[in-house]
N, C-alpha and C positions, 0 to 999 in steps of 0.2 A: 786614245782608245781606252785607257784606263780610265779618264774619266768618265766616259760613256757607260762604261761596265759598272762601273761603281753610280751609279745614276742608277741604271736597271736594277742592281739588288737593291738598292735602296729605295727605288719605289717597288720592286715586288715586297720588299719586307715590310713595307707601308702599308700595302695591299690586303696583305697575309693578315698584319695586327689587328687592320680594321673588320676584315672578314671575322676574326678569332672575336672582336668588341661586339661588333653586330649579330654572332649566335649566342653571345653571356646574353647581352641584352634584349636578344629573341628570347629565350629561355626563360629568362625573369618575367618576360613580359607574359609567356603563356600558362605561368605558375600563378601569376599577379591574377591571369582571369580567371585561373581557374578557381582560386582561391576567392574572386568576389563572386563568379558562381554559386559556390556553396556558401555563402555567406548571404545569399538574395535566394538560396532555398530555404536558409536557416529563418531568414525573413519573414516567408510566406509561413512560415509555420508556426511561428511565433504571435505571426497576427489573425492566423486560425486558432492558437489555444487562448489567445485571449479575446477574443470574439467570441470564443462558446464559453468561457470563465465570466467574460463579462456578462453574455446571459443566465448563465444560473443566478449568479450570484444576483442578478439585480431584477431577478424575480424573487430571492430568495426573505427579504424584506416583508412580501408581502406574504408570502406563502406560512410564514412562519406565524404573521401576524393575526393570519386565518386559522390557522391552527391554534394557537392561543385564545382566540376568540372564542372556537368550538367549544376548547379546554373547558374554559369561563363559560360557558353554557351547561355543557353536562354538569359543571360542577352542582351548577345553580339548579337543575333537573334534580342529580342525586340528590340534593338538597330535601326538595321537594318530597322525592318520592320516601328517605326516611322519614320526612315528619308520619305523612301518610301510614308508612308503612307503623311508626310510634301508635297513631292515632285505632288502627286496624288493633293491634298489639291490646291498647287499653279499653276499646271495645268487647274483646273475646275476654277482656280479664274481667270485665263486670259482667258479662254474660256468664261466665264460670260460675259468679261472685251470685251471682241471681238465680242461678241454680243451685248454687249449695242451699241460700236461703228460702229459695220459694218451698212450702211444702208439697212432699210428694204426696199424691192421691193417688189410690189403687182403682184405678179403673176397672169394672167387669167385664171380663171377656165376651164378646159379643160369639 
């Protein structure tokens, strides 16, 4: 009978250990998900900030290269419009220049 008894504790404590193994490694296991859970949200969001990174930036090439272009336009405008603007300048300076010299006549008042 002793060895019967000692048969039953020894497989309930068999029982027992394996029960106590199979909740660690439940445990682990639902830590394990939840842990790649947040790590396959950390995912999705990683490949939304560089999905919209990747679109700025790779308009950003050209947008910059239009604006540069603009740049290099007005420049070439201002250019323009000081020569103009010189040309205006040394026209009123010889008309000043032509009226100092032209003699004045006294017109009679009508």
């Amino acid at each position: 009978m002793l060895v019967v008894e000692n048969r039953k504790e020894m497989l309930t404590g068999v029982v027992i250990i394996n029960l106590l193994i199979s909740l660690v490694c439940f445990s682990i296991a639902a830590r394990v998900w939840k842990i790649r859970r947040t790590i396959a949200l950390f995912e999705v969001r990683i490949a939304a900030i560089e999905r919209c990174s990747s679109n700025v930036l790779g308009k950003s090439p050209k947008f910059f290269a239009k604006r540069q272009q603009r740049a290099r336009e007005l420049r070439v405008h201002y250019q323009q419009l000081e020569l103009q603007l010189q040309q205006v300048q040394q026209l009123l300076g010889l008309l000043g220049l032509g009226r100092m010299l032209w003699p004045k006549r006294d017109r009679p008042v009508r």
